[in-house]
C-alpha positions in Angstrom: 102.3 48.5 91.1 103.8 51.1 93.7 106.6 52.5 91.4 105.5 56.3 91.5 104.9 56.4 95.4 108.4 54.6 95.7 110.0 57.1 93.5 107.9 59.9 95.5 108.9 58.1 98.4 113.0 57.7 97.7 112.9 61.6 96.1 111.8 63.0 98.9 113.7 61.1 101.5 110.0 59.8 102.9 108.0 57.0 104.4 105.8 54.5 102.4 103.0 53.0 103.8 103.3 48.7 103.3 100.4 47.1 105.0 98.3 45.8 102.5 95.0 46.7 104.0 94.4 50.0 105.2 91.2 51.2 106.3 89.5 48.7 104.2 91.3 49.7 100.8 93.6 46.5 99.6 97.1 47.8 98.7 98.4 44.8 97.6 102.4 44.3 97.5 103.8 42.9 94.5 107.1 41.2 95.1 108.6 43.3 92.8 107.4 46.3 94.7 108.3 44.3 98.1 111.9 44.3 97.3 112.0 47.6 95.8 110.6 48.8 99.2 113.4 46.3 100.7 116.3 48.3 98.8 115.1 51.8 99.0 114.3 51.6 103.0 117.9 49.9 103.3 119.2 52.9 101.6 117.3 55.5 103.4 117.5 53.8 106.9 121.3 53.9 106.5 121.7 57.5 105.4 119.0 58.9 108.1 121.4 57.3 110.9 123.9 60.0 109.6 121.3 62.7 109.9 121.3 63.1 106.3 117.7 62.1 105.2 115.6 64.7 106.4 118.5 67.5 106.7 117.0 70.9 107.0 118.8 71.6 104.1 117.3 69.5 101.6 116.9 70.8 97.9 113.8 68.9 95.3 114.6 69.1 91.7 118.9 69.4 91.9 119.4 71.4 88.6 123.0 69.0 88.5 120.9 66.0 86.8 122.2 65.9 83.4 119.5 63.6 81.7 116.1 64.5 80.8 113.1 62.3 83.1 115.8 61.9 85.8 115.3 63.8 88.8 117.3 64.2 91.5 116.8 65.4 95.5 120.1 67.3 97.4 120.1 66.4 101.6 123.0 68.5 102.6 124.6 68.0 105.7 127.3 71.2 106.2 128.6 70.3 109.3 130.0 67.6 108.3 130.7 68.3 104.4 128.4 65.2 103.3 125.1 65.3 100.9 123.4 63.0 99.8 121.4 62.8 96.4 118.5 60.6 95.6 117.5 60.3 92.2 115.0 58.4 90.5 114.7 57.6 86.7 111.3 58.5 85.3 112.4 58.2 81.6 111.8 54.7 81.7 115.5 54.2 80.1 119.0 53.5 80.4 121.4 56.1 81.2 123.9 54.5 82.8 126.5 55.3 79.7 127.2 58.8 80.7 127.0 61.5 83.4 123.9 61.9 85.7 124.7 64.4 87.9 127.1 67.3 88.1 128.3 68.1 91.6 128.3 71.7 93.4 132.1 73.2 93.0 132.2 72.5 97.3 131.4 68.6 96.7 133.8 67.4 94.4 
């Protein structure tokens, strides 16, 4: 499975290498991890159009994520009073049931 590079991949707002051979070293694609590459590089793909994957401004390890094993990336974009968070669960459980993430006092 490719489920920490993803969640390296989706944190950092990066790329994710998906050809199954490279250089002679199988990295096989599961089609769970094919359709979690499908819906993370939807995500990203959209967000870069508006210049906010990759902003200059972007913050690892948000200290707004509420819940322990969550962790959560801040892509800023200023001049037009948008950010974007990433966040990936590494808990392995549930949160949904309550807060994630506190936002700065200039986002809400």
């Amino acid at each position: 499975s490719h489920v920490d590079a993803l969640h390296f991949s989706f944190f950092n707002g990066v790329g994710f290498e998906t050809t199954e051979s490279n250089w002679g070293s199988w990295n096989g694609i599961t089609p769970r991890d094919g359709e979690a590459i499908r819906r993370i590089f939807t995500i990203l793909r959209f967000f870069a159009k508006a210049g906010l994957v990759g902003a200059s401004g972007w913050e690892p390890h948000d200290p707004g994520v509420l819940v322990d094993g969550v962790f959560g990336s801040r892509f800023p974009l200023p001049a037009q009073n948008e950010t974007l968070y990433t966040m990936v669960n590494r808990a392995g459980t549930s949160h949904s049931s309550r807060p994630q993430l506190v936002l700065r006092a200039a986002e809400r």
